[in-house]
C-alpha positions as CSV (number, residue, x, y, z in Angstrom):
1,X,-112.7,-76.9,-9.5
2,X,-114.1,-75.4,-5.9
3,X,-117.6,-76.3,-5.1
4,X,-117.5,-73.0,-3.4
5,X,-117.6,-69.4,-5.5
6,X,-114.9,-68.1,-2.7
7,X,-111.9,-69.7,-1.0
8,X,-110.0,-68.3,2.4
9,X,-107.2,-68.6,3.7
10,X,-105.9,-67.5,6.7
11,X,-102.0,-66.5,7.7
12,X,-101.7,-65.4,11.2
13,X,-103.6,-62.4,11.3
14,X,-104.1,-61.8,7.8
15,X,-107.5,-63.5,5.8
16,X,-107.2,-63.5,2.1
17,X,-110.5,-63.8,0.2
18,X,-111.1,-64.7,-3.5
19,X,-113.5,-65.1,-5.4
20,X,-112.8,-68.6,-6.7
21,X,-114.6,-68.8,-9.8
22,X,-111.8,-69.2,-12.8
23,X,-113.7,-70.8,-15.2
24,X,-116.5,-67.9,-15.2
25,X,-113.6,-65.3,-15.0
26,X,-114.8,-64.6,-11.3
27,X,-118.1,-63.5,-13.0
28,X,-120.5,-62.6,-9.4
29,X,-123.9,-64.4,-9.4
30,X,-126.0,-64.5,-6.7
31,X,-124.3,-67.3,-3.7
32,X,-121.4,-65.6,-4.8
33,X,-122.5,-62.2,-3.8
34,X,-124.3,-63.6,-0.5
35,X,-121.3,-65.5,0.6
36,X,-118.8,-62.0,0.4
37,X,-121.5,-60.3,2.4
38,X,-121.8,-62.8,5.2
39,X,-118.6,-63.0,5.2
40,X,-117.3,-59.4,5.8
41,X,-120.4,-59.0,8.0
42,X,-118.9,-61.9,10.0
43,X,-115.9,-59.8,10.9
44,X,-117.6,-58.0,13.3
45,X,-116.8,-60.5,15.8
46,X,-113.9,-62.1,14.5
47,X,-111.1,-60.7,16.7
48,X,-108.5,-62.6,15.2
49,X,-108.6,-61.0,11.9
50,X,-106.5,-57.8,11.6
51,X,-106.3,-56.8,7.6
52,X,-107.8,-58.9,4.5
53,X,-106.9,-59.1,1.3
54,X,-109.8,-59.8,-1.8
55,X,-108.3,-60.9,-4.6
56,X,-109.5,-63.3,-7.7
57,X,-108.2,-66.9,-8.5
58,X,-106.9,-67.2,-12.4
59,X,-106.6,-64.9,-15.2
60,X,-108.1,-61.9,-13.7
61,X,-109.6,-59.9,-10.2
62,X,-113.2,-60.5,-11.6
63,X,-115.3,-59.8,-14.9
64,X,-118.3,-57.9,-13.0
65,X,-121.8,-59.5,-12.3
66,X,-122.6,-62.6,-14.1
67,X,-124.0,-62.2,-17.3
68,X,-125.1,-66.3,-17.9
69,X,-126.8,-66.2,-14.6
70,X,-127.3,-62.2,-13.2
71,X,-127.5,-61.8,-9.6
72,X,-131.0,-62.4,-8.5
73,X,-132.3,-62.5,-11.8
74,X,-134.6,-65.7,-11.4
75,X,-135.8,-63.8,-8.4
76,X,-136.0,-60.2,-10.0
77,X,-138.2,-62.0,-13.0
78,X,-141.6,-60.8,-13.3
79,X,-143.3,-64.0,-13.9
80,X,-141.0,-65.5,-10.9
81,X,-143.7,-66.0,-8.7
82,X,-142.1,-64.2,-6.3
83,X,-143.0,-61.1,-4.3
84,X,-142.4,-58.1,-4.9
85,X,-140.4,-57.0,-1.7
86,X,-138.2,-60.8,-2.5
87,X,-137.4,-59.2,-6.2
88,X,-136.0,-55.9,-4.5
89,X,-134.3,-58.3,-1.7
90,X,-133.0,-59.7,-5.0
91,X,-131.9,-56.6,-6.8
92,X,-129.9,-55.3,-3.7
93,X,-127.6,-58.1,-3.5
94,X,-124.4,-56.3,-5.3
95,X,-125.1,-53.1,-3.0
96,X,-125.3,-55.6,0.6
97,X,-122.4,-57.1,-0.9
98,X,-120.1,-53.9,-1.0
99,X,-121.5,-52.2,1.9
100,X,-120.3,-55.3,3.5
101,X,-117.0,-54.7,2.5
102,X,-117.2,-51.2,2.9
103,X,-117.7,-51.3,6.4
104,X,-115.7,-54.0,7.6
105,X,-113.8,-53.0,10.9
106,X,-110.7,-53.9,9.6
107,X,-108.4,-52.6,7.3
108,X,-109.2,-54.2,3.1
109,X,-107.1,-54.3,0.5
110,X,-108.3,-55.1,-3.2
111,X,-105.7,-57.2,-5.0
112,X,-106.2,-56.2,-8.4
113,X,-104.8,-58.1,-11.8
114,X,-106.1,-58.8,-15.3
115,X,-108.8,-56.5,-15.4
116,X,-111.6,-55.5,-12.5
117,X,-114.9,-55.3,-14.3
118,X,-118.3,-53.9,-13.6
119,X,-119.1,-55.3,-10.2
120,X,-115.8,-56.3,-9.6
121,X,-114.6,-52.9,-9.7
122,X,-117.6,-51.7,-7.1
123,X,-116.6,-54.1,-4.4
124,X,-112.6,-53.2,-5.5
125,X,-114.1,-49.7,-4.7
126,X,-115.2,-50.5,-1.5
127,X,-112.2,-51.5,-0.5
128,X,-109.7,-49.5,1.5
129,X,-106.7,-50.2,-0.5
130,X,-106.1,-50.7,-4.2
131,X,-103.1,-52.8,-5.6
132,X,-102.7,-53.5,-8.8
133,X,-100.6,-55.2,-11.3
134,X,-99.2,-53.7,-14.4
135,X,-101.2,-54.2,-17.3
136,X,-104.5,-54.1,-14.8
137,X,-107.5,-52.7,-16.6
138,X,-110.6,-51.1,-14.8
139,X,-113.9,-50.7,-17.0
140,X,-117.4,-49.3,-15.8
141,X,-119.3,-50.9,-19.2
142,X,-122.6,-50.3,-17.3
143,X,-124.0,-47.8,-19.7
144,X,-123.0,-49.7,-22.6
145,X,-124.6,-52.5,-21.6
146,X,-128.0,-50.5,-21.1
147,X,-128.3,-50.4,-17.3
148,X,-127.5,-48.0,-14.7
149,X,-124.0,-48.4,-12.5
150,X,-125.5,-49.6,-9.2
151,X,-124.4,-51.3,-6.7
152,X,-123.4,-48.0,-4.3
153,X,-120.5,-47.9,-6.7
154,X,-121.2,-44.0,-8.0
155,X,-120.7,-42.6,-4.9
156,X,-118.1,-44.3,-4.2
157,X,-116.2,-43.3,-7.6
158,X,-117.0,-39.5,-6.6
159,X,-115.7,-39.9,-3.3
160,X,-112.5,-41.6,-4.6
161,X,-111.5,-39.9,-7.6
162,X,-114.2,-36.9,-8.1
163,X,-116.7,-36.0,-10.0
164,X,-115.5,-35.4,-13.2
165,X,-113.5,-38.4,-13.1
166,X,-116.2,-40.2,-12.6
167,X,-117.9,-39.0,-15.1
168,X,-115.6,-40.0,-17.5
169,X,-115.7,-43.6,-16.2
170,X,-119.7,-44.3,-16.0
171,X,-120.8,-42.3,-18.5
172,X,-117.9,-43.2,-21.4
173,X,-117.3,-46.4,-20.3
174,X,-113.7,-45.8,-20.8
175,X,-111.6,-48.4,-19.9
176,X,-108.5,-47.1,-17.8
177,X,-105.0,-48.9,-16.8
178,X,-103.6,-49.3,-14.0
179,X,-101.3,-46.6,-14.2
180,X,-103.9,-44.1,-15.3
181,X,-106.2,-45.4,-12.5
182,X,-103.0,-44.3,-10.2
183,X,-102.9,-41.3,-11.8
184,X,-106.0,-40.5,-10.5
185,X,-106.2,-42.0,-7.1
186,X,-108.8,-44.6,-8.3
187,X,-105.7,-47.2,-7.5
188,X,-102.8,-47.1,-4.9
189,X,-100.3,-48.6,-6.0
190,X,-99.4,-50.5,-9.3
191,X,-96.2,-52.6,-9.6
192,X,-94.9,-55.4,-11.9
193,X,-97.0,-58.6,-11.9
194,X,-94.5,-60.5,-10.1
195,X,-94.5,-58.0,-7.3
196,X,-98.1,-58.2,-6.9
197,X,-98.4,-60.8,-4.0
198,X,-95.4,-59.7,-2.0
199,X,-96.5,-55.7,-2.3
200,X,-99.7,-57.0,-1.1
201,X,-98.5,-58.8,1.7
202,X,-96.4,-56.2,2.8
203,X,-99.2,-53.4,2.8
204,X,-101.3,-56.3,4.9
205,X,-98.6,-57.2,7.5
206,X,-97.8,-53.9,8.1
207,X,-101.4,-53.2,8.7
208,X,-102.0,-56.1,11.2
209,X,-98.8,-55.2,12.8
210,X,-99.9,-51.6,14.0
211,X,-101.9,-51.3,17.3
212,X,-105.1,-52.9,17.2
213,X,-107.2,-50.8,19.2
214,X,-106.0,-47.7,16.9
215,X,-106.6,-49.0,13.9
216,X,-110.3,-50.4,14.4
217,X,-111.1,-46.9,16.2
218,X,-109.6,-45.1,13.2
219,X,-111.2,-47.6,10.7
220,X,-114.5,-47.2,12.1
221,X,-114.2,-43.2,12.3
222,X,-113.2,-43.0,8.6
223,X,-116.1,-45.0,7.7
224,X,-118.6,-42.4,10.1
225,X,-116.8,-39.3,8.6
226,X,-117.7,-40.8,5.1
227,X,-121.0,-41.5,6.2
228,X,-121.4,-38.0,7.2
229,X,-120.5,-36.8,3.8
230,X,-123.1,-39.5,2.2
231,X,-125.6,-37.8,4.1
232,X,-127.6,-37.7,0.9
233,X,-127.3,-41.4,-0.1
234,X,-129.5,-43.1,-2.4
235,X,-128.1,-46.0,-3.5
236,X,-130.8,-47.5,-1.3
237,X,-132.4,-47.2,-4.5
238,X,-129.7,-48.7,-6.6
239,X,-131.6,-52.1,-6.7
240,X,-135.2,-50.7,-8.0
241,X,-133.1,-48.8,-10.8
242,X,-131.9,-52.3,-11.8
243,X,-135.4,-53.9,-11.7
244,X,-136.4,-50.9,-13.9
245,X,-133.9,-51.5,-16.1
246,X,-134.7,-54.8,-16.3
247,X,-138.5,-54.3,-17.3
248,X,-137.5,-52.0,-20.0
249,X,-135.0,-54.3,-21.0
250,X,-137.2,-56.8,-21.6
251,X,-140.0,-54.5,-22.9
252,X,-137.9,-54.1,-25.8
253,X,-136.8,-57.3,-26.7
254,X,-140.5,-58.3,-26.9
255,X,-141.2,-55.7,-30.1
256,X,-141.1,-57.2,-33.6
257,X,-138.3,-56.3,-35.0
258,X,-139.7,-54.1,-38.7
């Protein structure tokens, strides 16, 4: 078992991420979260890196945020002792976490299999690519589960697939294949499970193989033309949503039950 919740490994110019938590399903907690940040953070200066690849070890890409131990949530506690800027330092972990990936200055490519959960599915999101296997599913249970779809994700799902779309995956909770996700444009591609690795591979090599310079200038001017478009972002409130959430949640479960 990994004493570490990700493992890397690099080929040539290539670094392949994941999430190395099997035994939880890939379930995100809080070092978990921290570590993907720093890391794609990191890549700012790392010259040597030309595409990456996040992907999950075992049965599946990743079963969304840690329900045993929630990112933060010790933190986030009222009666945690701590203050009240730490418990919204705590709530924004998920968000830091895909913005990290979201503006990396390389190309990213989400290797998708089993199912993408949740979480998982916002930093799959953030991505630039999606590849999936066949028999992939991709569920927003959010809603379902009482608590608003944070994380930056919404915006996100609008921007990739539209607005009615994603609708249908926040607000129903629908769980969606791979093929339908293809359908529409939420994935890229989706081939047989065996494939998986070497499509991925492919789609990375081919990306570290184009002309540096060009690509990072082009990365980075996708991400500004986005940003122009998000010029009404407020996911910067996605973490106090969750902390409402929370209090409510907890509110409730504190009532007699009649």
């Amino acid at each position: 078992m990994s004493t570490s919740p990700l493992s890397v490994e690099r080929d040539g110019p290539v670094l392949r991420v994941w999430i190395d938590r099997p035994e939880r399903r890939n379930a995100l907690d809080g070092p978990t979260l921290e570590q993907i940040a720093s890391l794609f953070e990191g890549l700012a200066s790392d010259y040597e890196t030309r595409a990456v690849v996040l992907g999950g070890r075992g049965a599946a890409f990743c079963a969304g945020a840690d329900r045993k131990s929630p990112p933060g949530a010790a933190r986030m506690a009222a009666d945690s002792g701590a203050t009240d800027r730490e418990r919204r330092h705590a709530a924004q972990l998920g968000r830091r976490a895909a913005r990290a990936i979201e503006g990396a200055e390389v190309p990213t490519i989400a290797r998708l299999h089993g199912y993408a959960v949740g979480g998982g599915l916002a930093l799959a999101v953030a991505c630039d690519f999606r590849i999936a296997a066949e028999g992939t599913w991709l569920h927003v249970p959010e809603v379902d589960l009482g608590i608003p779809l944070a994380w930056g994700a919404a915006p996100r799902l609008i921007q990739e697939v539209g607005a009615a779309r994603a609708r249908e995956l926040i607000l129903l909770c629908e769980r969606v294949d791979a093929s339908t996700a293809a359908h529409w444009g939420l994935v890229h591609r989706v081939v047989p499970a065996e494939r998986l690795d070497a499509t991925v591979d492919d789609w990375a090599r081919r990306l570290a193989a184009k002309p540096e310079i060009a690509v990072h200038m082009t990365k980075t001017r996708l991400h500004a033309y986005a940003s122009v478009a998000a010029l009404g972002d407020v996911t910067e409130s996605d973490g106090d949503a969750l902390l409402a959430a929370s209090r409510i949640g907890t509110a409730r479960s504190s009532f007699p039950m009649k």
